[in-house]
C-alpha positions, 0 to 999 in steps of 0.5 A: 722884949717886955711887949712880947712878953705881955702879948704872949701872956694876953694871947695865952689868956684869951686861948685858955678862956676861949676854949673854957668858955664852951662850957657856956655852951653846954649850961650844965652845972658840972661842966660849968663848974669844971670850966670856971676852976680851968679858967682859974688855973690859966689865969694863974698859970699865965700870971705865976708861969709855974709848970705845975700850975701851967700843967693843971690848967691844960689838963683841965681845959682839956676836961673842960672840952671834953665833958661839954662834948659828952655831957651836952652833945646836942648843944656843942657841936663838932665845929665847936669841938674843932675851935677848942682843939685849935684853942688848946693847942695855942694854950699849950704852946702859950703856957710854954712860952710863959714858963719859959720866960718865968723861968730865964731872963735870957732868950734860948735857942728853942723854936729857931726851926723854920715856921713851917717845921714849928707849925706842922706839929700843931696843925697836924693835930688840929686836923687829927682833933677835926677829924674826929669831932666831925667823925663822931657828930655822924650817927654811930655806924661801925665802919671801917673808916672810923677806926683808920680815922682813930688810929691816925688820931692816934699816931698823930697824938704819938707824933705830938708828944714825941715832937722835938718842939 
């Protein structure tokens, strides 16, 4: 039990700075500024497993990836955006888990569903992420497709939040 719980922690960790470190990438001060005080929150977050702590570590990572994205969209690219998508969905998931073992000495019965019920959720909103990076790494023509494609990011984010997982 204690083994797990260090490998979800260390899991936990290495996503969360993964997914900061694309403000290596982009090498401009504010962003660097916002990635280095988002890897402090994971680390806090994974060390404490505090849920308000665990709250401002997603949403400035999330930050995180998103200003490298506008401040420096010709250094970081879709694919990197695709990776941190894929990174903060593992963080997520991760800081759940850590809040969760903080929190009870007792395993719970959350996350017994079928590995392919748990994990479609998540990989539905990586593809969404993917999608649109690659749609917004194409040069901007109005098209039709392009606001079906950000529509079904949309529902797909729906689906995420009202997830039972």
């Amino acid at each position: 039990m204690m083994f797990r719980r260090v490998m979800t922690t260390v899991a936990t960790a290495a996503a969360g700075l993964a997914a900061c470190s694309l403000s290596l990438f982009s090498g401009e001060r504010p962003v660097l500024t916002i990635g280095a005080a988002s890897a402090v929150a994971v680390l806090g977050a994974v060390v404490s497993g505090w849920r308000w702590l665990a709250s401002v570590a997603a949403l400035t990572v999330t930050a995180t990836v998103l200003f490298a994205a506008a401040v420096s969209s010709d250094r970081v690219t879709a694919w990197h955006l695709v990776g941190a998508s894929a990174l903060v969905v593992g963080l997520v998931a991760g800081l759940d888990r850590v809040e969760r073992q903080a929190r009870t000495p007792r395993p719970e019965l959350i996350g017994l569903d079928p590995l392919g019920c748990r994990s479609l959720v998540p990989v539905l909103g990586v593809l969404a992420a993917a999608a649109v990076a690659v749609a917004a790494d194409r040069p901007a023509v109005p098209s039709v497709g392009l606001v079906f494609l950000g529509l079904a990011a949309a529902v797909t984010a729906l689906v995420l939040a009202t997830s039972r997982s």
